[in-house]
N, C-alpha and C positions, 0 to 999 in steps of 0.2 A: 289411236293407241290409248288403254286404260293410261291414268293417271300415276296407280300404282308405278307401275310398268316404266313409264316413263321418267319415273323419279329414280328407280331403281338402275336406271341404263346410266343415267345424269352421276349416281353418285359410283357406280364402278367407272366409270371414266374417269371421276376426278379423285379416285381413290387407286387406279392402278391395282383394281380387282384384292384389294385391302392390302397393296404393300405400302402405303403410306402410313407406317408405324408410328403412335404416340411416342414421348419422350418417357425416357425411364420412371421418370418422378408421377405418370401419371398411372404406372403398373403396379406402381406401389397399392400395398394394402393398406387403408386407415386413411387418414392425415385429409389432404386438401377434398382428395377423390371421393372419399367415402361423403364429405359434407356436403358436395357437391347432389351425390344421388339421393332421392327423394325418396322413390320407392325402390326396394328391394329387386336386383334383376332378375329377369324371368330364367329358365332351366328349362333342361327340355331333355327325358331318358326314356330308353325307344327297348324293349328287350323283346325277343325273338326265339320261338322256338322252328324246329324244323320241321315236326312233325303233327303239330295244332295241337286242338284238343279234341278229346272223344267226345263228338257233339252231343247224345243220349248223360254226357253227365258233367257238360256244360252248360247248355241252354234251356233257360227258364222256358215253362212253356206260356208264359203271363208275362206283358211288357207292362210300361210304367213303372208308377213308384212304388206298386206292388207285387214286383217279380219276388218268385219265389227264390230261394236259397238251394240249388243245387248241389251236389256230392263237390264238384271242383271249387265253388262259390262259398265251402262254407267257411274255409280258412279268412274269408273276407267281408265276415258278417259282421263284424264289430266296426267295419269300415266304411258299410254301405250307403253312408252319407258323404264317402268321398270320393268317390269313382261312378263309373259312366258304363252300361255293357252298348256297347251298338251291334248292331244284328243288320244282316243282310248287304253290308260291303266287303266289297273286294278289286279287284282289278282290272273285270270281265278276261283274266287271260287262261291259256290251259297251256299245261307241259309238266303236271307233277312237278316232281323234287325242282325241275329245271325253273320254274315259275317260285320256287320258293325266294330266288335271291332278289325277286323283283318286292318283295315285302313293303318299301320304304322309300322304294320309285315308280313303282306302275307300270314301269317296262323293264322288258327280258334283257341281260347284257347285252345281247347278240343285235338287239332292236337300237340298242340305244345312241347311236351317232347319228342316224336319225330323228333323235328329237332335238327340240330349241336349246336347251340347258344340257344335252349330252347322258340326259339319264341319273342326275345329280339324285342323290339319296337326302330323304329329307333330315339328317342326321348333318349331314355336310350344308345342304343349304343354309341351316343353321349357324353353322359353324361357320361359314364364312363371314355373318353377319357379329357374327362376336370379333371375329380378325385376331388382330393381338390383347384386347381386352384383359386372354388371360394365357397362360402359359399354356395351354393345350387348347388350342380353339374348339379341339374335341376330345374323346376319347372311345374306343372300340375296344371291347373285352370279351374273350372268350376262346375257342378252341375247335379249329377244323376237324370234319370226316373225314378218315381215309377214303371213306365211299363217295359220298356225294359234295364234298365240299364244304361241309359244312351251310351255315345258314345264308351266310356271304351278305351282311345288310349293309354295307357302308361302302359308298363308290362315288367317285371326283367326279366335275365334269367331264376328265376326260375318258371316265370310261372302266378308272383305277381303280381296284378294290383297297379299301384303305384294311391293311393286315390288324387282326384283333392281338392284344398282348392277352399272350396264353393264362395267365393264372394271376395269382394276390402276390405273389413277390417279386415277380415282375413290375405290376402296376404300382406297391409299394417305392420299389426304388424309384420309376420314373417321377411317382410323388414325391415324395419325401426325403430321398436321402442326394444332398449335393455333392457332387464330384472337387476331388482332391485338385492343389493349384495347378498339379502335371496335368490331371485329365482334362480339366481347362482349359490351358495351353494348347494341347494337343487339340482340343476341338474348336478352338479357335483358328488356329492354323488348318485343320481340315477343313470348314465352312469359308475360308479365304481361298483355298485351293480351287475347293469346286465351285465358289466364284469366279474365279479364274478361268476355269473349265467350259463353265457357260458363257462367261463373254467370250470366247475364243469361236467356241461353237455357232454362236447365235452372230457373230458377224462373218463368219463365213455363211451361215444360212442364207442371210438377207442379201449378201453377195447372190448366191446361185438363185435367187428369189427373181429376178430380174431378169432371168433366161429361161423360166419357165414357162411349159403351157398350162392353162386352167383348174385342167384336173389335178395337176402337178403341185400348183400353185396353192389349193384345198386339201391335196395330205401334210404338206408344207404347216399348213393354219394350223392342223391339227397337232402339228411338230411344236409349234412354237405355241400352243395352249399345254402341251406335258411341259417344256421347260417355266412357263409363269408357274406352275404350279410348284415345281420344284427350288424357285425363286423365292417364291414366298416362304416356303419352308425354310431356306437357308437365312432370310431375313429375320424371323419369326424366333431361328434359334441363336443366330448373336445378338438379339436384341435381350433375350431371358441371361443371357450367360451371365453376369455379374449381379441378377436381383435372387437372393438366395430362396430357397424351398421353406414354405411355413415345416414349423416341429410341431411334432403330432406325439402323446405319448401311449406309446402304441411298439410295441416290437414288432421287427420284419416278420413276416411267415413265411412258411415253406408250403410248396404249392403240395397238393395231397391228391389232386385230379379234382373236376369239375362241379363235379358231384358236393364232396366232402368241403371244396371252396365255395362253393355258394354265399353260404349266409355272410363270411369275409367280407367277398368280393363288391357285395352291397353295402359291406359295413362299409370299405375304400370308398366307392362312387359318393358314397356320402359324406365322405370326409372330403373326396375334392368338389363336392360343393359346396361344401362349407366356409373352407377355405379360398375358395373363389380360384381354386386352380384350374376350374373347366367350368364348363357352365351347360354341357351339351358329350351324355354319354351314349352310348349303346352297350348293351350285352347279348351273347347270343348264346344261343343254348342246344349244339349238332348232334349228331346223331353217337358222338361218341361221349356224350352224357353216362357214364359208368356206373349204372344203374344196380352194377354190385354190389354196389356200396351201400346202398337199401336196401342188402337183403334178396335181391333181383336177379335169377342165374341167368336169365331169357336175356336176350339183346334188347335195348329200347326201339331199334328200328323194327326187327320182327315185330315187336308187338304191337308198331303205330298198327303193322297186318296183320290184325287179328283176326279178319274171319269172323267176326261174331261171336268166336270161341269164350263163354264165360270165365273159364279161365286167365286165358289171354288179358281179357277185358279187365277184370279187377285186377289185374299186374300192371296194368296200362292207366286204371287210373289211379294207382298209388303214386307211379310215377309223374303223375301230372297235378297229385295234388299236392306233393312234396314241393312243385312249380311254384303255383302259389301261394301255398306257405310264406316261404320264403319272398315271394310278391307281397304279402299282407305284411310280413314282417319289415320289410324295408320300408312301406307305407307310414308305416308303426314309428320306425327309426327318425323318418323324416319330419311326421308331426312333433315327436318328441322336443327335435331342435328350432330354439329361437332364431329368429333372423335378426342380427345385430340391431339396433335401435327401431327395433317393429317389435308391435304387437301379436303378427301374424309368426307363422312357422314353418320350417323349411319346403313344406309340403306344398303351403298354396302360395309359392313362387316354382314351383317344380310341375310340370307336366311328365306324366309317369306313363307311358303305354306300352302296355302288354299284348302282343299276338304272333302272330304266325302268317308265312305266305303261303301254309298249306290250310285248308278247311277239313279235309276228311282223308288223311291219310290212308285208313284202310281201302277206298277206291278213285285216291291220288288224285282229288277237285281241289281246286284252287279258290274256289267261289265260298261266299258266306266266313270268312274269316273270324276266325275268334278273338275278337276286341274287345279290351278294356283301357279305358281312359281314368288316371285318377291326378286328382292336385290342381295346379297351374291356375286355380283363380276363377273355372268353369265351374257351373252349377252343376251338380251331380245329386247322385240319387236314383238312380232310373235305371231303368231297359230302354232304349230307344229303338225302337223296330221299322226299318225304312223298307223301301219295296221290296218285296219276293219276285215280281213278276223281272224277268232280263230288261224287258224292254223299257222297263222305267228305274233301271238300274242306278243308283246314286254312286258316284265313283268312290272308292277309299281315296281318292287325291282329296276331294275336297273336305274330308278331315285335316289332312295334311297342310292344306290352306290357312284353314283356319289354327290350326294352329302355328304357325309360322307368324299368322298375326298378333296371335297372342303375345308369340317370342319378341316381337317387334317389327318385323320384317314385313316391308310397306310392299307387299303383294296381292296380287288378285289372281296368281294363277301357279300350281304346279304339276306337271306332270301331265295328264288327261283329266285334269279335275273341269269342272263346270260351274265353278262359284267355291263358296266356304260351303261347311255343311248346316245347314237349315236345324235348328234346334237345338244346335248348342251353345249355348247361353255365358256367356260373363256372368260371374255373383255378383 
């Protein structure tokens, strides 16, 4: 058994898979905790499109640190010292849209009780290693398809799609504004209830546990892994209920659709890390990205199908470079801000990764993903171009790996990966 591995088994055992909660005094912002930490902690934001990017006006055709500047690349040329493109990973899987939701695990919903870790997105992986650290071990933002589900990137061990809050006023209030002494009250007493609820439940379970056969016994396991999960959550929220929401000045917004909230919605993820209210977000960006808002009467999914149709084509990549814009712009945001008693800034404590579990929407591959990595303290600058050929296929886990270790996370393996990825560098 790796080392990693074994440390990692060692401390969810004696962590009761992180319900063993710090004391209030050390949630606190500032004072003993802040003196305490040395360096600045690591971030980790994962955003996601549904339907990639047009590879003809994404991809350099020159690697290294002399890739060229592409039609979609050019909003991020003032940045090109701070991001990563990697080329030629993916996940080896096929199923279109259906492979899209595997983006951030490697495996298909349908696959995933099947694996060790249950199909854990590396977005939660994360998250769990923060625990209660901070008020949100995560965060998921964004806004389903009617059609396809949207991008769907965040799933529990057990299997759970963890639900994105729809728009910036939403996520506003979960940030920032505290509830009144009634609504208090009130969710105090309901987090007691459905404690109650679960011990009621779970000691009859472990009763019927006792008279079961094998197979019985193993949907059982799987029962009593959705209730820890829902444990922890209830733990996690009377543990936050009396330490108040940092003030930000800032007015609520009114959500405007996906589109129009964008550049907001990054401005938010970057106030809650600022303020140390998450430390680990996702955004996703489905197929009902309201591309009329741009000016756009076409649907954004028709046009991932475009046919090759010139037309089509530059309507599809206005909409994609508007993506990164707003990519480059947040890049922008995060260098701008200092990290309290550092020199550095919010950026190179932040790993930022931008792509898609689709590669070529117009003929629905799943292979070759359009990745960018930026921030989090890795050397950048480059095109990194790893095999073309399947058979020497580098996984997208072992990015994933690696950066997990970056976050902190004493691992040497996630998902179908085969190590860290070869070439990416600490500064």
């Amino acid at each position: 058994m790796h080392r990693f591995e074994t440390h990692r088994r060692r401390f969810l055992q004696s962590s009761g898979v992180l319900l063993a909660l710090p004391t209030l005094e050390s949630l606190a912002r500032g004072g003993a905790t802040a003196a305490k930490e040395q360096t600045p902690p690591m971030r980790m934001v994962c955003i996601g499109n549904e339907f990639g990017m047009y590879p003809e006006a994404f991809w350099p055709t020159t690697s290294g640190r002399d890739f060229e500047i592409t039609p979609l690349l050019e909003p991020l040329a003032a940045h090109r010292e701070d991001f990563t493109i990697l080329s030629h990973l993916d996940h080896g899987l096929k199923g279109g849209h259906f492979a899209i939701h595997a983006f951030l695990t490697g495996v298909k919903s349908a696959d995933a009780k099947s694996m060790p870790d249950g199909g854990i997105s590396l977005d939660q992986r994360a998250a769990e290693f923060v625990g209660s650290k901070t008020r949100f071990p995560s965060l998921a933002i964004g806004s389903d398809d009617g059609v396809h589900g949207g991008c769907q990137m965040s799933w529990t061990r057990t299997g759970t799609r963890v639900p994105p809050v729809p728009g910036p006023r939403e996520l506003f209030q979960a940030l920032f504004i505290d509830d009144g002494p009634a609504a208090k009250k009130k969710a105090v007493d309901r987090i007691a209830l459905q404690h109650s609820i679960l011990d009621s439940v779970l000691s009859d379970a472990k009763s019927l546990k006792r008279r079961l056969n094998k197979a019985d016994g193993a949907k059982l396991e799987e029962y009593f892994s959705s209730v820890r999960d829902v444990e922890s959550k209830l733990n996690l929220d009377r543990q936050w209920q009396n330490v108040p929401k940092p003030s930000v000045d800032l007015d609520q917004p009114q959500n405007q659709g996906l589109t129009k909230d964008l550049p907001l919605i990054y401005d938010l993820i970057a106030l809650a890390l600022q303020t140390d209210s998450t430390r680990v977000a996702t955004l996703e960006i489905g197929g009902s990205f309201a591309i009329r808002d741009l000016g756009i009467q076409k649907g954004y999914h028709s046009l991932s199908h475009h046919g090759k149709l010139k037309e089509n084509l530059d309507l599809l990549v206005q909409v994609e470079r508007y993506q990164t814009e707003q990519y480059a712009r947040f890049i922008q945001k995060l260098k701008s801000l200092r990290e309290p008693g550092s020199d550095g800034s919010l950026l190179d404590s932040t790993m930022v990764l931008l792509g898609s579990g689709m590669g070529n929407a117009n003929s629905h591959t799943n292979s070759d993903l359009p990745l960018i990595l930026a921030g989090g303290g890795f050397r950048h600058g480059e095109l990194k171009q790893f095999p073309e050929d399947s058979r020497k296929r580098i996984p997208l886990s072992n990015l994933f790996v690696s950066m997990l270790q970056q976050f902190g996370v004493e691992t040497d393996r996630f998902g179908m990966s085969t190590g860290t990825l070869t070439g990416l560098d600490v500064a």
